[in-house]
N, C-alpha and C positions, 0 to 999 in steps of 0.2 A: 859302254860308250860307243864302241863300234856298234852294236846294235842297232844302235837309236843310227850311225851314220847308213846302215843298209835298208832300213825303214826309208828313210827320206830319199836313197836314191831309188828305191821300188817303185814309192810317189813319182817322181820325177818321170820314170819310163812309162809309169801308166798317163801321167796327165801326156806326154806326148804320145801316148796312142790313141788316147782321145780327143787329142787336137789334129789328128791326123798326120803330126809330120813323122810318123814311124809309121813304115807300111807293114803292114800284118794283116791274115787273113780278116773278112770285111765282118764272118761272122763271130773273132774276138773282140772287133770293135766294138757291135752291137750289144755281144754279151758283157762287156766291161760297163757303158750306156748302160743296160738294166739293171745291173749291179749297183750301180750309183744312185738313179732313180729309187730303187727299191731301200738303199741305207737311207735316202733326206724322207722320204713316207713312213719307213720305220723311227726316225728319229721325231718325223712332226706327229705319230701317234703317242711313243712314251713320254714328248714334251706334255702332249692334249691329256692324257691321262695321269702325269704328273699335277697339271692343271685342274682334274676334278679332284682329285685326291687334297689337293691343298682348302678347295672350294667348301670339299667337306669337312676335312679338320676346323677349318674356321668358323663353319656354323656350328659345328660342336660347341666351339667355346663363348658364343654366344648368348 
């Protein structure tokens, strides 16, 4: 259970370095920024290719 409470405060310190109210060097901001960009492109590829994968099972059964 504490675990899961130092998860959410890590969250916590990251989204206020990306909202800027914690000042930190400018280039951890940018690297946190591509960090994030790079999980929601990996996340909307295994979605798309969740997506062919289903497209094919179903014409299988066709």
């Amino acid at each position: 259970m504490m675990a899961l409470v130092w998860l959410i405060d890590i969250l916590v310190i990251g989204i206020k370095i990306l909202g800027g109210r914690t000042q930190v060097n400018p280039l951890l901001r940018v690297g946190l920024w591509l960090s994030v960009l790079c999980a929601v492109a990996a996340g909307v590829a295994v979605l798309g290719f969740g997506l062919v994968l289903l497209q094919h099972r179903l014409e299988d059964l066709a």
